[in-house]
C-alpha angles and dihedrals in degrees: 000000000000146000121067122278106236094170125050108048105102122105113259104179137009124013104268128049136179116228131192115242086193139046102237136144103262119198136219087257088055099054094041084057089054104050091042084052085054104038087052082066104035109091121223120296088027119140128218120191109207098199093170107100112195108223093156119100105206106187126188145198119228106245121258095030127127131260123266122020093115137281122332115253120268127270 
Protein backbone atom coordinates (compact mmCIF):
# COMPACT_ATOMS: atom_id res chain seq x y z
CA UNK A 1 0.00 0.00 0.00
CA UNK A 2 1.33 2.89 -0.65
CA UNK A 3 0.59 7.22 -1.43
CA UNK A 4 -0.83 9.49 1.32
CA UNK A 5 -4.45 9.66 2.05
CA UNK A 6 -5.47 13.57 1.71
CA UNK A 7 -9.47 12.84 1.94
CA UNK A 8 -10.99 10.97 4.34
CA UNK A 9 -9.91 11.92 7.24
CA UNK A 10 -12.88 14.25 8.77
CA UNK A 11 -15.07 13.05 11.42
CA UNK A 12 -18.75 11.85 10.07
CA UNK A 13 -20.47 10.69 13.08
CA UNK A 14 -19.91 10.76 16.66
CA UNK A 15 -17.26 12.94 18.35
CA UNK A 16 -14.25 10.76 18.52
CA UNK A 17 -12.78 8.86 15.94
CA UNK A 18 -9.43 6.33 15.60
CA UNK A 19 -7.45 6.87 13.03
CA UNK A 20 -4.38 4.60 11.44
CA UNK A 21 -0.62 6.46 11.54
CA UNK A 22 0.40 3.96 9.39
CA UNK A 23 -0.89 2.09 5.99
CA UNK A 24 -1.00 -1.79 7.15
CA UNK A 25 -3.23 -4.79 6.46
CA UNK A 26 -5.58 -4.84 9.46
CA UNK A 27 -7.59 -8.22 10.28
CA UNK A 28 -11.14 -9.14 11.49
CA UNK A 29 -9.52 -9.80 15.04
CA UNK A 30 -8.20 -6.43 14.92
CA UNK A 31 -10.88 -4.88 14.35
CA UNK A 32 -13.05 -7.11 16.92
CA UNK A 33 -10.33 -5.87 19.62
CA UNK A 34 -11.04 -2.52 18.70
CA UNK A 35 -14.64 -2.32 18.84
CA UNK A 36 -14.72 -4.66 22.60
CA UNK A 37 -11.75 -1.66 24.01
CA UNK A 38 -14.38 0.99 22.95
CA UNK A 39 -17.40 -0.42 23.82
CA UNK A 40 -15.72 -1.02 27.80
CA UNK A 41 -15.78 2.78 27.80
CA UNK A 42 -18.81 3.65 25.89
CA UNK A 43 -21.82 3.96 28.39
CA UNK A 44 -24.97 2.62 27.63
CA UNK A 45 -26.83 3.87 24.87
CA UNK A 46 -23.61 4.84 23.34
CA UNK A 47 -23.11 4.31 19.44
CA UNK A 48 -20.14 3.22 17.73
CA UNK A 49 -19.96 3.47 13.68
CA UNK A 50 -17.25 0.47 12.17
CA UNK A 51 -16.60 2.02 8.64
CA UNK A 52 -13.49 -0.67 7.75
CA UNK A 53 -14.98 -3.38 5.48
CA UNK A 54 -12.74 -6.40 5.20
CA UNK A 55 -12.63 -7.59 1.27
CA UNK A 56 -9.28 -9.31 1.69
CA UNK A 57 -9.22 -12.75 2.07
CA UNK A 58 -5.65 -13.55 4.19
CA UNK A 59 -5.29 -17.30 4.27
CA UNK A 60 -2.63 -19.27 6.29
CA UNK A 61 -0.98 -22.37 6.63
CA UNK A 62 -0.70 -24.15 10.54
CA UNK A 63 2.95 -24.16 11.41
CA UNK A 64 4.98 -27.28 11.13
CA UNK A 65 2.91 -28.75 8.22
CA UNK A 66 4.13 -29.91 5.12
CA UNK A 67 4.22 -28.36 1.97
CA UNK A 68 1.15 -28.89 -0.93
CA UNK A 69 -2.23 -30.07 -0.03
CA UNK A 70 -3.83 -26.90 -0.98
CA UNK A 71 -4.33 -23.12 0.71
CA UNK A 72 -4.40 -22.65 4.27
CA UNK A 73 -7.84 -21.86 5.74
CA UNK A 74 -8.93 -18.26 6.14
CA UNK A 75 -8.45 -16.36 8.71
Amino acid sequence: MKGISYRGYRICFGRYALQALEPAWITSRQIEAGRHAMTRNVRRGGKIWVRIFLNKPVTVRPTETCMGSGKGSPE
